[in-house]
N, C-alpha and C positions, 0 to 999 in steps of 0.2 A: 747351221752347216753340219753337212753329215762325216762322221770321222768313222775309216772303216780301220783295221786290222789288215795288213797283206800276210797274210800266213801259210803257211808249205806244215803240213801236219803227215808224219810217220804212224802209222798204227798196224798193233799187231792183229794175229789170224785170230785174238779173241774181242777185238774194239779197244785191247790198251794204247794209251798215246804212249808210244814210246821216244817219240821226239819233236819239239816244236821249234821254229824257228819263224819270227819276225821281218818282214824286208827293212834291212838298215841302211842303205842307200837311196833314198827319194829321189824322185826325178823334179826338177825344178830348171825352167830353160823361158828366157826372154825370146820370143820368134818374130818380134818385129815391133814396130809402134805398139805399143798398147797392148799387145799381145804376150800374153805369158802362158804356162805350161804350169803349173804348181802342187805338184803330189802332195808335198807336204803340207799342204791346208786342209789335203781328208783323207791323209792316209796317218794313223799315228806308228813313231819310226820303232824298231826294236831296239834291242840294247844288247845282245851279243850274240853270237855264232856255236849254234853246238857243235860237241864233237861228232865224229861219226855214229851212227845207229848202227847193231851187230842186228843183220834180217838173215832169214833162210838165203840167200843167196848173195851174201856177203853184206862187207861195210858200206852204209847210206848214209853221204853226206846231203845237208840239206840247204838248196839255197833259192830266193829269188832274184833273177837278173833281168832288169830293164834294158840295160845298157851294157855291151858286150867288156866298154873298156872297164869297168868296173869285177869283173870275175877275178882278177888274181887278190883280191883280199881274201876271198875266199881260200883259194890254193894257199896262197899265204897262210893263212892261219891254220889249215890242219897240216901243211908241211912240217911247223913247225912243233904241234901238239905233241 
């Protein structure tokens, strides 16, 4: 089995990474008989949320979302940073 990385990568005007962030929400969803959906059998999950990135054109937060009801973790946690 192939296990990939979902990754969103920030980099600056000279190829620094200046920010990495992980997808830590999988999508995993039964659709019928036998039928399953299962991200996390080859996607490996992350393990936290950075903070915002300072870019030329202000703060970049960084996320990936599958599923729309899943984004206020995100708001969540840099409201609270």
């Amino acid at each position: 089995m192939i296990i990939r990385v979902d990754t969103h990568v920030i980099l600056d005007g000279l190829g620094n990474t200046r920010a990495v962030y992980r997808k830590l929400h999988l999508f995993d969803v039964a659709l019928g008989v036998g039928n399953t959906m299962n991200e996390s059998e080859v996607v490996e999950k992350g393990s936290e949320v950075p903070l915002p990135v300072e870019t030329p054109i202000g703060k970049l937060g960084l996320s990936i979302v599958s599923v729309l009801s899943q984004s206020h973790t995100i708001v969540l946690r840099h409201t609270v940073s």
